[in-house]
PATIMI-972071 format. One record per residue (C-alpha): residue in three letters; x, y, z. Coordinates in steps of 0.02 Angstrom, whole numbers, always signed. Last residue first. Layout:
! residues N
<site residu="ala" X="X" Y="Y" Z="Z"/>
...
***
This chain:
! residues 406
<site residu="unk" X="-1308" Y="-3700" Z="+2786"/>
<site residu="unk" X="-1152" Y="-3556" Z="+2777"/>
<site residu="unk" X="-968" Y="-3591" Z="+2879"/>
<site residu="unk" X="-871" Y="-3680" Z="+2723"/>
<site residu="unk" X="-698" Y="-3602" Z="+2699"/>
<site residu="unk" X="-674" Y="-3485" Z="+2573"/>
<site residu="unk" X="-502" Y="-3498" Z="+2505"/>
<site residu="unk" X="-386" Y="-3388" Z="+2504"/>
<site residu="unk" X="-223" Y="-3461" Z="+2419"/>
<site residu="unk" X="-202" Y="-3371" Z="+2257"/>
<site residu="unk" X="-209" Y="-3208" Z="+2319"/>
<site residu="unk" X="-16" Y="-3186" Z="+2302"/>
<site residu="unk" X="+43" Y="-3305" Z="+2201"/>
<site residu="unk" X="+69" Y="-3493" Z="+2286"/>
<site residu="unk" X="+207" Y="-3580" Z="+2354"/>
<site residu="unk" X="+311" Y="-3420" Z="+2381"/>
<site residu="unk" X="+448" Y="-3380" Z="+2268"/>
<site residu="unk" X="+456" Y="-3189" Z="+2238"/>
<site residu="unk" X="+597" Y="-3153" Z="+2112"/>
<site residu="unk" X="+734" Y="-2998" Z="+2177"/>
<site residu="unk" X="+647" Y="-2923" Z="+2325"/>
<site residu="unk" X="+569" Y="-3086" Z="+2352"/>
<site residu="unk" X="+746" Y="-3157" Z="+2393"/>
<site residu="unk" X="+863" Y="-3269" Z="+2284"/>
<site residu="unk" X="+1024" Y="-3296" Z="+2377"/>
<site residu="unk" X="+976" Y="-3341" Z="+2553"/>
<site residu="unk" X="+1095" Y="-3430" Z="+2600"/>
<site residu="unk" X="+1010" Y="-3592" Z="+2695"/>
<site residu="unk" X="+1159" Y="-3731" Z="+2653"/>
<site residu="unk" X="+1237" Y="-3848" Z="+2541"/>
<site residu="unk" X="+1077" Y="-3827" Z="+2429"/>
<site residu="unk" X="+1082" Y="-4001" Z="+2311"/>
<site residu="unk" X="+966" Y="-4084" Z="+2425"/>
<site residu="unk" X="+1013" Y="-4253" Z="+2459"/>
<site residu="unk" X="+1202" Y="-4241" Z="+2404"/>
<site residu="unk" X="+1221" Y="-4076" Z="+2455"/>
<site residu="unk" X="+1157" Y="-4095" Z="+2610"/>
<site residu="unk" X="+1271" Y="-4231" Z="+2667"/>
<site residu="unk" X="+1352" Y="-4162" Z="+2810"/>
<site residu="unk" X="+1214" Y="-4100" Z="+2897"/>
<site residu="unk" X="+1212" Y="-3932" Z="+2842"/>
<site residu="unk" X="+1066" Y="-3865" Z="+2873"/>
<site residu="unk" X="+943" Y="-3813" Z="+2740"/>
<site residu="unk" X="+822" Y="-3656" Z="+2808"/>
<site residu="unk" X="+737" Y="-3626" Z="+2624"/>
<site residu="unk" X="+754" Y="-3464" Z="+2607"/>
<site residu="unk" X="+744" Y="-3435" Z="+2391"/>
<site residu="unk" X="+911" Y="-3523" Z="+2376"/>
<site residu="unk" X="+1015" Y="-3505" Z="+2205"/>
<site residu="unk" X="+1117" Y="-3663" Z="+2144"/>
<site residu="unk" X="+1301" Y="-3684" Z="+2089"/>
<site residu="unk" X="+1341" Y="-3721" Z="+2244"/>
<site residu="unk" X="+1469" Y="-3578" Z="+2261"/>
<site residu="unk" X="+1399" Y="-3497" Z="+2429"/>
<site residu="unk" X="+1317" Y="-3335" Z="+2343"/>
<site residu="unk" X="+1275" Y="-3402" Z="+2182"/>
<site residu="unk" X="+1220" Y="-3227" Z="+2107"/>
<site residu="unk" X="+1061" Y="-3152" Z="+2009"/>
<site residu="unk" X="+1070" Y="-3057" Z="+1878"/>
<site residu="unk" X="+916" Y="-2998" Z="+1820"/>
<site residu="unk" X="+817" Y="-2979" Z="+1641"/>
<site residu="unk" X="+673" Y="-2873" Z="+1615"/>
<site residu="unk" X="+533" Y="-2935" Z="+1517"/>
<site residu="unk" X="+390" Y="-2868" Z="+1637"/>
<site residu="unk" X="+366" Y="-3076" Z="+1716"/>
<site residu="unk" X="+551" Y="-3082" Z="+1732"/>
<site residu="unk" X="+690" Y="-3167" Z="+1633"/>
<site residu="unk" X="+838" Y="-3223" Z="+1751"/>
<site residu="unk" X="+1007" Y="-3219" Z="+1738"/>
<site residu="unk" X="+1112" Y="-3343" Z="+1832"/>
<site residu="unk" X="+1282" Y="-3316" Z="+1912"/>
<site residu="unk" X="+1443" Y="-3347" Z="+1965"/>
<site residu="unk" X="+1542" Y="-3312" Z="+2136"/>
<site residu="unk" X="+1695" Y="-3410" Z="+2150"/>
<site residu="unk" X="+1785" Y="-3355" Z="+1968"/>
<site residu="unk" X="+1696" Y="-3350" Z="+1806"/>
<site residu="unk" X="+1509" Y="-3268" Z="+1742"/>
<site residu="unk" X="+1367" Y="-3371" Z="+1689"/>
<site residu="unk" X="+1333" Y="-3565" Z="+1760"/>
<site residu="unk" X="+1234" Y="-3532" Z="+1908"/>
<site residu="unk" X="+1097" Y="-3652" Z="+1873"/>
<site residu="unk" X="+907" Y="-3663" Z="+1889"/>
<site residu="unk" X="+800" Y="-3800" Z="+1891"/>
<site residu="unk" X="+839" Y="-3809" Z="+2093"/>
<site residu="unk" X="+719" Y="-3679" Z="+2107"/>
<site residu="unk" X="+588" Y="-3756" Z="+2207"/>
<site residu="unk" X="+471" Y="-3623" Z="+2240"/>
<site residu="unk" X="+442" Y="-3591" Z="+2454"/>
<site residu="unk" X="+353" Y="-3686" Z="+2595"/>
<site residu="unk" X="+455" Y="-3661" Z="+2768"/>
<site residu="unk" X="+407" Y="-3789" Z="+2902"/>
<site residu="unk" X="+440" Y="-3702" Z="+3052"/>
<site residu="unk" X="+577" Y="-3661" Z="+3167"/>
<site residu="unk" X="+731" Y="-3688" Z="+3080"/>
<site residu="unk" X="+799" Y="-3513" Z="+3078"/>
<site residu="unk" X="+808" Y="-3427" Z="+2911"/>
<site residu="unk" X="+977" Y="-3370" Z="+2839"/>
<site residu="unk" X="+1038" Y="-3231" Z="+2793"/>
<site residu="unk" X="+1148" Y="-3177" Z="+2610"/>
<site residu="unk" X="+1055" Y="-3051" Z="+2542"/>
<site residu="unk" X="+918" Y="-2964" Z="+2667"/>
<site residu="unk" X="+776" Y="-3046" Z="+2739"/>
<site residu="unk" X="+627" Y="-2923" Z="+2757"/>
<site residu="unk" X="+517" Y="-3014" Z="+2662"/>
<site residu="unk" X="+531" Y="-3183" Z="+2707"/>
<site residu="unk" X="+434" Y="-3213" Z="+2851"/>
<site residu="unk" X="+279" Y="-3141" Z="+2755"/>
<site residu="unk" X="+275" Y="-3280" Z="+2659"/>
<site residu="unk" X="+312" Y="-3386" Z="+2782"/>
<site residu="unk" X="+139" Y="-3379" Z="+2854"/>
<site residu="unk" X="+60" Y="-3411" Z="+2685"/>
<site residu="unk" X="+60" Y="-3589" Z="+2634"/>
<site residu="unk" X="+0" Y="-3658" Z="+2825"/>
<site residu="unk" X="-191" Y="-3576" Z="+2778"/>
<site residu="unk" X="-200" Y="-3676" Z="+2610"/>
<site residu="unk" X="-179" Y="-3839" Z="+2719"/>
<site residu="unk" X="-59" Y="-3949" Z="+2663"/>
<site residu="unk" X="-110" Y="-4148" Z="+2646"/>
<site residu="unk" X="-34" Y="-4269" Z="+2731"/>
<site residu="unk" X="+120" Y="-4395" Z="+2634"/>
<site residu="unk" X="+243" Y="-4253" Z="+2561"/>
<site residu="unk" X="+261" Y="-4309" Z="+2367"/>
<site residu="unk" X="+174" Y="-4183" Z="+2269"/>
<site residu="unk" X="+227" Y="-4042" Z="+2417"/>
<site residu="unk" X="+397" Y="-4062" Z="+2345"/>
<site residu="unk" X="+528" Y="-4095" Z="+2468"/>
<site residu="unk" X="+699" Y="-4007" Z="+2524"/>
<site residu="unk" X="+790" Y="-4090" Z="+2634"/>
<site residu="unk" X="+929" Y="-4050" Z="+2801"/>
<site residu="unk" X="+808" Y="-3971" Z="+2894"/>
<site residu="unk" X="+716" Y="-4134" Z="+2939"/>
<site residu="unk" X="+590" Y="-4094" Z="+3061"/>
<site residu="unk" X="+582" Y="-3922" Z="+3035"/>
<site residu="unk" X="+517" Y="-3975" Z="+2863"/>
<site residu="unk" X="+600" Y="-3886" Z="+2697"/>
<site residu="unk" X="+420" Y="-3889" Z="+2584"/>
<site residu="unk" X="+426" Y="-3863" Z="+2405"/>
<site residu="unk" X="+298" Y="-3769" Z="+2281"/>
<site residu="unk" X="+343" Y="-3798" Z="+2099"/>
<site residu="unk" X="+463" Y="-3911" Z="+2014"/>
<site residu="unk" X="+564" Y="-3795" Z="+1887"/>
<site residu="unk" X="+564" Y="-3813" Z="+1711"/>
<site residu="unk" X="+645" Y="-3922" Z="+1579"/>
<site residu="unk" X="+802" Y="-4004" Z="+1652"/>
<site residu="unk" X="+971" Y="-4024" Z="+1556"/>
<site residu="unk" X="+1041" Y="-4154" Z="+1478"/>
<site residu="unk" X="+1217" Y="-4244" Z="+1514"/>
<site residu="unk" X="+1299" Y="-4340" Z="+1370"/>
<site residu="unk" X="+1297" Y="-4529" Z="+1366"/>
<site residu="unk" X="+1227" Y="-4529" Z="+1182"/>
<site residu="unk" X="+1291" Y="-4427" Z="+1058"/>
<site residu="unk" X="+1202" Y="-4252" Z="+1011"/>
<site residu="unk" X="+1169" Y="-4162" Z="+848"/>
<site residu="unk" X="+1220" Y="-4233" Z="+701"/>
<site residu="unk" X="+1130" Y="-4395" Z="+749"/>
<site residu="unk" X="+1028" Y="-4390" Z="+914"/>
<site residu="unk" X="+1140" Y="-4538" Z="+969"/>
<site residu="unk" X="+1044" Y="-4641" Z="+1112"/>
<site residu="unk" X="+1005" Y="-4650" Z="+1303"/>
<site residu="unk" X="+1039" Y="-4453" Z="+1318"/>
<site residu="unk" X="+1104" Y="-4450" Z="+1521"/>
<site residu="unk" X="+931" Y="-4344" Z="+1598"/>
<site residu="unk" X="+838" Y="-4471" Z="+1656"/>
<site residu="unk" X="+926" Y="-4578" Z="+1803"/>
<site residu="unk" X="+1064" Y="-4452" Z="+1834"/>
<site residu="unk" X="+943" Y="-4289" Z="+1883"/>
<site residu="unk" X="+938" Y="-4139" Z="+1758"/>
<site residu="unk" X="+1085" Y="-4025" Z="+1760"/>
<site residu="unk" X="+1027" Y="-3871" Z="+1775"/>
<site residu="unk" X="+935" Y="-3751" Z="+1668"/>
<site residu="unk" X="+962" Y="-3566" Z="+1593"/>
<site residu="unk" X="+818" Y="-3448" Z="+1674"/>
<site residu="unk" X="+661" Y="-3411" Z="+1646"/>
<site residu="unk" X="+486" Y="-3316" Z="+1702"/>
<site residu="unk" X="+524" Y="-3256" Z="+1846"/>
<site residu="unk" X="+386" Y="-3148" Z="+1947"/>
<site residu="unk" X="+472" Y="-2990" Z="+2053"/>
<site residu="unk" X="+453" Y="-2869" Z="+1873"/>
<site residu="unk" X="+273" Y="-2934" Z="+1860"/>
<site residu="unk" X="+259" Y="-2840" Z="+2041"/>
<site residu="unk" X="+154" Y="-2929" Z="+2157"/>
<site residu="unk" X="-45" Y="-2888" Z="+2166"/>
<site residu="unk" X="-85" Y="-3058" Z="+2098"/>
<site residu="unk" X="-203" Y="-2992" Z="+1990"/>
<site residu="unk" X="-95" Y="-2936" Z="+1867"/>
<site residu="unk" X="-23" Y="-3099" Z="+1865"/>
<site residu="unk" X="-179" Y="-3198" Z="+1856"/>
<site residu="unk" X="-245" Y="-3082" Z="+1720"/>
<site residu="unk" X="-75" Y="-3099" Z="+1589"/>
<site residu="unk" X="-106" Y="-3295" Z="+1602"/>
<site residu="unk" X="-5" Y="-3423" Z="+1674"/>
<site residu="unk" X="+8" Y="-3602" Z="+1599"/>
<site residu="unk" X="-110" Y="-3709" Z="+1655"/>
<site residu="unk" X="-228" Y="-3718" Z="+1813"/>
<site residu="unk" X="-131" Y="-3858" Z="+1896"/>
<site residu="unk" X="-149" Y="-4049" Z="+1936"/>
<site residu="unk" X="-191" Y="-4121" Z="+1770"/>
<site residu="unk" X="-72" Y="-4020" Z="+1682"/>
<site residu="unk" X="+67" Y="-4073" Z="+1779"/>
<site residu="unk" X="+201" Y="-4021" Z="+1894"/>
<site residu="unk" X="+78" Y="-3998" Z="+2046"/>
<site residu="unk" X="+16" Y="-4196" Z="+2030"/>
<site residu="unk" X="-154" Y="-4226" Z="+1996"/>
<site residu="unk" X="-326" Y="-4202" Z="+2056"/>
<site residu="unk" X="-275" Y="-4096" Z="+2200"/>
<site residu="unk" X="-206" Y="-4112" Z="+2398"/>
<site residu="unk" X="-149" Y="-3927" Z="+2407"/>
<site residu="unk" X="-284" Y="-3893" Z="+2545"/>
<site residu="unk" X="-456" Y="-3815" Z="+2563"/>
<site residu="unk" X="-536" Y="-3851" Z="+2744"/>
<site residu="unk" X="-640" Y="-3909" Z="+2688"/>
<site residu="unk" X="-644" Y="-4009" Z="+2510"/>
<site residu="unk" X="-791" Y="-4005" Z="+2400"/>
<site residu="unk" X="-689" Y="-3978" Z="+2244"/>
<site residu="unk" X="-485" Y="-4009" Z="+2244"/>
<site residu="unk" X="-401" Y="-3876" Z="+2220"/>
<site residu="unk" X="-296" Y="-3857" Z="+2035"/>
<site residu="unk" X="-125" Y="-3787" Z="+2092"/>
<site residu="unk" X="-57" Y="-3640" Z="+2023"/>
<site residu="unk" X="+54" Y="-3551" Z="+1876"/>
<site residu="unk" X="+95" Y="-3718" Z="+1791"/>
<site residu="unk" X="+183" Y="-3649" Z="+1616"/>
<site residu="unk" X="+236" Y="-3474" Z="+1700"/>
<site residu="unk" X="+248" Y="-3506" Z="+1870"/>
<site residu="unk" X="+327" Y="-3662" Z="+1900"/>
<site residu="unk" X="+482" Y="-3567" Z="+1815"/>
<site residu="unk" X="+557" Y="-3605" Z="+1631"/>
<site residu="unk" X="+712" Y="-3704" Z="+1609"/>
<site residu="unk" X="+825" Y="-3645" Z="+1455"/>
<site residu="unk" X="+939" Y="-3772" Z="+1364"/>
<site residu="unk" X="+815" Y="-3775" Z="+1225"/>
<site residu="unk" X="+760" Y="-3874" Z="+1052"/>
<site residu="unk" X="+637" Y="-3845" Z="+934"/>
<site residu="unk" X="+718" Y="-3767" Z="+795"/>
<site residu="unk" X="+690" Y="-3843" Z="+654"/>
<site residu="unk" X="+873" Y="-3950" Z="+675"/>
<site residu="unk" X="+818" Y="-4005" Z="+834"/>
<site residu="unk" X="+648" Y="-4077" Z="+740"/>
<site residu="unk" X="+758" Y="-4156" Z="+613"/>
<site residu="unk" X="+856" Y="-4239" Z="+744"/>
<site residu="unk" X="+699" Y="-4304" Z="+823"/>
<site residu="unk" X="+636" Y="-4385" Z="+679"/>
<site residu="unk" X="+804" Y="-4462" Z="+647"/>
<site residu="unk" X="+800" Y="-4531" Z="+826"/>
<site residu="unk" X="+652" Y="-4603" Z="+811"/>
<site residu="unk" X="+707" Y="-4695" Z="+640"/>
<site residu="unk" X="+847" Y="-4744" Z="+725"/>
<site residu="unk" X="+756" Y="-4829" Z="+865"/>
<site residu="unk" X="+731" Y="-4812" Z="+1038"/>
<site residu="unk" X="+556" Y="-4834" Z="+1012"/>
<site residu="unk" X="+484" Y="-4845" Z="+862"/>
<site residu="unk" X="+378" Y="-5004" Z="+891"/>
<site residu="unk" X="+288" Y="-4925" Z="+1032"/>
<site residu="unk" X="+234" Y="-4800" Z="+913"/>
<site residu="unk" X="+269" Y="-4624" Z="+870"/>
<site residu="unk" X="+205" Y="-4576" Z="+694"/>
<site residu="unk" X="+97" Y="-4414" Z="+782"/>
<site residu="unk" X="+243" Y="-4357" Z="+861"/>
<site residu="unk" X="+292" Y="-4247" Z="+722"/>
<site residu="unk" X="+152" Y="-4153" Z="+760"/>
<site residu="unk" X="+7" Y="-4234" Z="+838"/>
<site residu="unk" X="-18" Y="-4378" Z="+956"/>
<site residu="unk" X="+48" Y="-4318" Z="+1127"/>
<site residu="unk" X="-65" Y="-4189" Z="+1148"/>
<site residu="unk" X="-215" Y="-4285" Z="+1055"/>
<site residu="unk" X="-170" Y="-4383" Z="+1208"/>
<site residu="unk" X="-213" Y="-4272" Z="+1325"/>
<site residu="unk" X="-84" Y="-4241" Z="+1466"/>
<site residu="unk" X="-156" Y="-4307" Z="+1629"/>
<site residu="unk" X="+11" Y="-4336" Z="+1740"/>
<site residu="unk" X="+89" Y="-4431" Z="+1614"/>
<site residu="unk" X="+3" Y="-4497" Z="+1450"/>
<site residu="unk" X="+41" Y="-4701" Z="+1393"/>
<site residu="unk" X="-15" Y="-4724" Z="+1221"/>
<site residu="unk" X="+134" Y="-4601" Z="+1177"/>
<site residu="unk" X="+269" Y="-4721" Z="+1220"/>
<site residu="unk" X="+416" Y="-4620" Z="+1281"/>
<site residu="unk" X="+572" Y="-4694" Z="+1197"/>
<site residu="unk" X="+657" Y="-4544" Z="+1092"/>
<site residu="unk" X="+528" Y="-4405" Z="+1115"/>
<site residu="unk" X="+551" Y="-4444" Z="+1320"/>
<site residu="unk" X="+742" Y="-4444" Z="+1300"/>
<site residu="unk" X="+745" Y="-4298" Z="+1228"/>
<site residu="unk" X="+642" Y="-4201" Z="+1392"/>
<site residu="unk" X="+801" Y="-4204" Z="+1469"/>
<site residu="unk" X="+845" Y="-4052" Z="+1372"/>
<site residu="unk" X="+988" Y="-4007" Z="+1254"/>
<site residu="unk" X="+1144" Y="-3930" Z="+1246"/>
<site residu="unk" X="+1228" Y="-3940" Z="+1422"/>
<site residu="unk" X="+1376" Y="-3852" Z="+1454"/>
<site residu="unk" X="+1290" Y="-3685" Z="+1484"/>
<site residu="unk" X="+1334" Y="-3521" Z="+1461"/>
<site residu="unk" X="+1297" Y="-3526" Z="+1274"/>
<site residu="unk" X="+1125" Y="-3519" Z="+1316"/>
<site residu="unk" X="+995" Y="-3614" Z="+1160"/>
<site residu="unk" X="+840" Y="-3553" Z="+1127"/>
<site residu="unk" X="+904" Y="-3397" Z="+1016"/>
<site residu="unk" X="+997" Y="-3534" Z="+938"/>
<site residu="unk" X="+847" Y="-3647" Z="+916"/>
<site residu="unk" X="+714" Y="-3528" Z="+858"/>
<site residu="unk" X="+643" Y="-3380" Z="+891"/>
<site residu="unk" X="+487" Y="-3250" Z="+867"/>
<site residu="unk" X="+439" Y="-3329" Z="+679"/>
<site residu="unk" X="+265" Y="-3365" Z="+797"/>
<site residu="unk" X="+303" Y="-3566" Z="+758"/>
<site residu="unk" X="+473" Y="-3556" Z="+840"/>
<site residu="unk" X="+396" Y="-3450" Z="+1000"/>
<site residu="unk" X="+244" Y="-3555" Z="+1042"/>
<site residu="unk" X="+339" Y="-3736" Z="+997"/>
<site residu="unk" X="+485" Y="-3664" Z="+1124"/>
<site residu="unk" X="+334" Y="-3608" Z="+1271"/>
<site residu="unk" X="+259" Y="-3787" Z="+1252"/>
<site residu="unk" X="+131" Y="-3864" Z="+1118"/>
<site residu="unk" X="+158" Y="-3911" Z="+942"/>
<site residu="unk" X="+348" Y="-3943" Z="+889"/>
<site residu="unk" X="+369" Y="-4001" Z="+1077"/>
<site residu="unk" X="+229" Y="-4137" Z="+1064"/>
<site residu="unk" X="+119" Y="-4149" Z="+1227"/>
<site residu="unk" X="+120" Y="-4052" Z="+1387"/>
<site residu="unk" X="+173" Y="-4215" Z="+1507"/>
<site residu="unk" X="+247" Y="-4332" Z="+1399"/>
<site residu="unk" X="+343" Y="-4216" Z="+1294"/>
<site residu="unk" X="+394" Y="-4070" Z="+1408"/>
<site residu="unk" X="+440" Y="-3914" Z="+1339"/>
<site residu="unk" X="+309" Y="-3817" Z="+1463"/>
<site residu="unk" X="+158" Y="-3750" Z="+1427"/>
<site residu="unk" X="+44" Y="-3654" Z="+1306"/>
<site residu="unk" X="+128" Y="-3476" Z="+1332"/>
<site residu="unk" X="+97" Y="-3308" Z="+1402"/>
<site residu="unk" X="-93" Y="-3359" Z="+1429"/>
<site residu="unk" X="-193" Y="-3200" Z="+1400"/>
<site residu="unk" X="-348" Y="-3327" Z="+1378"/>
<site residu="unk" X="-393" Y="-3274" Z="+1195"/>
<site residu="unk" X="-189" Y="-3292" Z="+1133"/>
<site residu="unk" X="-122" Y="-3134" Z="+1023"/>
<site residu="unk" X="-72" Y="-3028" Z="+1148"/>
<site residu="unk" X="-20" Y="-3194" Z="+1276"/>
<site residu="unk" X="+101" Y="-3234" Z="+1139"/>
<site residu="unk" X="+181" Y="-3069" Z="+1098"/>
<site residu="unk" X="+212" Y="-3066" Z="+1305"/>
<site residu="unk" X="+302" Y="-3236" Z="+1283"/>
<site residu="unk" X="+407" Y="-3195" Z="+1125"/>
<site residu="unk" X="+460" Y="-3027" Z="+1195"/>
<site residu="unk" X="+514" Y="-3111" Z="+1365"/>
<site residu="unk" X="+616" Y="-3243" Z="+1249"/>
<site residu="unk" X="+696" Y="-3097" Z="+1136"/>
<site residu="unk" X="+761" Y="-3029" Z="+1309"/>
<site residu="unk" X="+813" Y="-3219" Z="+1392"/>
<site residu="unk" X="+897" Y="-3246" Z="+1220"/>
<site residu="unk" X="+991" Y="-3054" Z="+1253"/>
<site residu="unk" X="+1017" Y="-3104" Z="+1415"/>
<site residu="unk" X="+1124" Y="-3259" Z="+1357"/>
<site residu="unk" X="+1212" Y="-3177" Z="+1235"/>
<site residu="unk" X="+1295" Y="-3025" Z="+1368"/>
<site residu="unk" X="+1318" Y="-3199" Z="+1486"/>
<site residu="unk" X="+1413" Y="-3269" Z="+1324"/>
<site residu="unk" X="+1512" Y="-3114" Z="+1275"/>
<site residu="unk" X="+1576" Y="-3090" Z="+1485"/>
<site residu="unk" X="+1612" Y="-3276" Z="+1493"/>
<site residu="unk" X="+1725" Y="-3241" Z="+1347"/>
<site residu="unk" X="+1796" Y="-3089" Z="+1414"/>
<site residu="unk" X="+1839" Y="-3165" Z="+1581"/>
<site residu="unk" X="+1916" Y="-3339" Z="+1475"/>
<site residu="unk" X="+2019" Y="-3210" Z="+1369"/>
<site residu="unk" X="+2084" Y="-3125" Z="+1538"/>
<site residu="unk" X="+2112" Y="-3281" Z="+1629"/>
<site residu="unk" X="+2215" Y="-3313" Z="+1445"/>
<site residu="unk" X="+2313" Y="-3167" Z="+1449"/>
<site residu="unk" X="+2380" Y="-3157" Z="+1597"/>
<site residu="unk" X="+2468" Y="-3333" Z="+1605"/>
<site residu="unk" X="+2509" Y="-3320" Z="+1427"/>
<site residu="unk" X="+2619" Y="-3168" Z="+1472"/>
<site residu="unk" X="+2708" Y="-3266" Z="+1600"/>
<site residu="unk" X="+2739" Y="-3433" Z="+1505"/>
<site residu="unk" X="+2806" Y="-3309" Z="+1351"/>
<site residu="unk" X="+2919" Y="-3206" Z="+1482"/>
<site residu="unk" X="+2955" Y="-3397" Z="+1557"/>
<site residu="unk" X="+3012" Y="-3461" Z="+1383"/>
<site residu="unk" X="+3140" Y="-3316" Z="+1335"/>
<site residu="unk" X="+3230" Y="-3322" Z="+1505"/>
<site residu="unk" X="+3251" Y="-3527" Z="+1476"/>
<site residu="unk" X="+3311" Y="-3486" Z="+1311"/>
<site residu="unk" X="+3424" Y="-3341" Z="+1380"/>
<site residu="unk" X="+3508" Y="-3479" Z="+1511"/>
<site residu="unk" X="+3534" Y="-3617" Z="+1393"/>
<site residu="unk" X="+3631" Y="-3502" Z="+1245"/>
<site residu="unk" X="+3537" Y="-3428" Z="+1114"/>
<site residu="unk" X="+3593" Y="-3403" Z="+933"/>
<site residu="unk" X="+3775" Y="-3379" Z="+846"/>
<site residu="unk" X="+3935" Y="-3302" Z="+923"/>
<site residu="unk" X="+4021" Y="-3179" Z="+804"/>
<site residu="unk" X="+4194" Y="-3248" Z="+782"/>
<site residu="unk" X="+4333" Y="-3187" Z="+887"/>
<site residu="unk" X="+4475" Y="-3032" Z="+841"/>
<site residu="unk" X="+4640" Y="-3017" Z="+889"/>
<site residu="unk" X="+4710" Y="-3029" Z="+716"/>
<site residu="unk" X="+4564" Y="-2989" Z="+577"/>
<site residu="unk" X="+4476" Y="-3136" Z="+523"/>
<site residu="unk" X="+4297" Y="-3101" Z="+562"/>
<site residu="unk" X="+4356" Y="-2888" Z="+523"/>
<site residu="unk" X="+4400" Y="-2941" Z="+337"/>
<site residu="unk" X="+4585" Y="-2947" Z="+321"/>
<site residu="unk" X="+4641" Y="-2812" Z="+176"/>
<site residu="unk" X="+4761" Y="-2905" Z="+50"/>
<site residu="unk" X="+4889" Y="-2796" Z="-8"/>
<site residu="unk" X="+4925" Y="-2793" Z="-195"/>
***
């Protein structure tokens, strides 16, 4: 019988050559290298895009919260101050985050912005080691004795037990990345009696109890003659300053000590002197009083700025301090913050000059340095009162009678 010669080992003929050689390897790994390259900025986009979409819808249920609150509360108040242990009492009792958990409105997650890298507030370190027979800037120490708080003790400072009691609290729900505005848990400063002419000199300092009227209430705004949807309520929060706001001790299962917190609420009126251009300085610690009278002129200064100008340094300009704020939604250059507003709409408001930080007008000049003292690199104008009015005072607020009857 013949034997047939398969077609391998047919005469003439070459053995099938097996896998890649060098060159279509190296083809093969820069189509994968190219097509990860596209679609990862495009994953990171649509990311950033779910967690801004998350973040307003927080900021949404928050506005909801706050106006539910001021329904149901007998002085309008749209909540009962700020998260802020030492100076507004215990956070599972009093604040804008005990208001909404206890109401069934929210709770943690719905409290906490995925935007953000930082995952807790500052205000931790205060429930961890603050001792509670010592009040700050006049908070009442039934305030800071109730709650969960009401076992703190010198002697439990720092300690694990603390920090147990604090983890469970997290774990209940009261805990926030959010910072809310001056306005809503300080909403104006108390005046001091019997003083002519009126100025912003009060009985305490402007972040505190002691030295404000309280949280805002539905009246005030109303009858501030600005649009509620021009008042900001909240936004997600900075970074909060290197000497309180690194967590001094493991929170355990929820945070490990070292990591950055965030701040709890913005500062309050702020003065950028013509003298010094290059600072920005709350009125609390400016040495001479401010007359009630120099808080207004700018006001009007400011309206007509559009987007992006800046404000010659010819005066003193007195604005909000929004430096509790942080542009950490969106990707690229240009990111953003949302805000909740005083109607429960939410805006987006963009970090013009990339410094993470949104400028009402105040006339910073570059000196250099400026964003190491201030944390403004320069006078954009990136939040204007078309967009969230941020004068020292709501509108109305600041006329004052002055003495001129026997």
């Amino acid at each position: 019988m013949q034997r047939r010669l398969s077609p391998a080992s047919a005469p003439g003929r070459t053995a099938s050559r097996l896998g890649f050689t060098l060159i279509e390897l190296l083809v093969v790994i820069a189509i994968i290298a190219i097509l990860v390259s596209l679609i990862i900025p495009a994953v990171n986009n649509a990311r950033a895009s779910a967690n801004s979409l998350k973040d307003k819808s927080n900021l949404k249920n928050i506005g909801i919260g706050l106006h539910s609150f001021a329904t149901n509360d007998p002085m309008e108040r749209y909540c009962s101050g700020a998260y802020d242990f030492r100076r507004d009492g215990c956070p599972d009792t009093y604040g804008w985050v005990a208001d909404l958990v206890n109401s069934g409105a929210a709770s943690g997650p719905d409290l906490t912005s995925p935007i953000s890298d930082l995952q807790g507030s500052e205000k931790l370190n205060d429930l961890l080691g603050a001792d509670t027979t010592d009040s700050k800037d006049g908070a009442p120490l039934s305030r800071l004795n109730t709650g969960v708080c009401a076992g703190f003790t010198s002697a439990t400072e720092n300690t694990p037990a603390r920090a147990a009691v604090v983890s469970q609290m997290m774990e209940d729900g009261y805990t926030t990345n959010y910072a809310a505005s001056w306005w809503l848990v300080r909403s104006a400063p108390k005046l001091a009696p019997g003083v002519s002419p009126q100025t912003v000199t009060t009985t305490g300092g402007l972040k505190g109890l002691s030295g404000s009227l309280g949280p805002l209430t539905r009246t005030r705004l109303e009858n501030s003659n600005l649009p509620s949807s021009t008042v900001s309520f909240m936004g997600v929060a900075a970074p909060g300053d290197s000497d309180e706001a690194i967590l001094t001790m493991d929170i355990p299962g929820k945070l490990g000590a070292g990591v950055q917190l965030a701040e709890a609420f913005n500062d309050g009126p702020a003065s950028c002197p013509s003298s010094d251009p290059s600072t920005v300085k709350l009125l609390d610690n400016k040495t001479a009083p401010v007359r009630m009278s120099a808080l207004s002129a700018p006001i009007s200064a400011l309206g007509g700025l559009p987007n992006g100008n800046s404000i010659a340094a010819q005066q003193d300009v007195f604005l909000q301090d929004t430096r509790d704020w942080f542009a950490w939604g969106g990707s690229g250059k240009k990111k953003h913050v949302n805000l909740l507003q005083g109607d429960g709409s939410v805006v987006q408001v963009i970090d013009q000059n990339g410094d993470g930080f949104l400028n009402p007008g105040f006339n910073v000049v570059d000196d250099g340095d400026a964003a190491q003292t201030t944390g403004y690199t320069d006078g954009t104008v990136e939040l204007p009162p078309s967009i969230s009015f941020s004068g020292p005072l709501l509108d109305g607020e600041g006329i004052v009678k002055e003495a001129f009857e026997d």
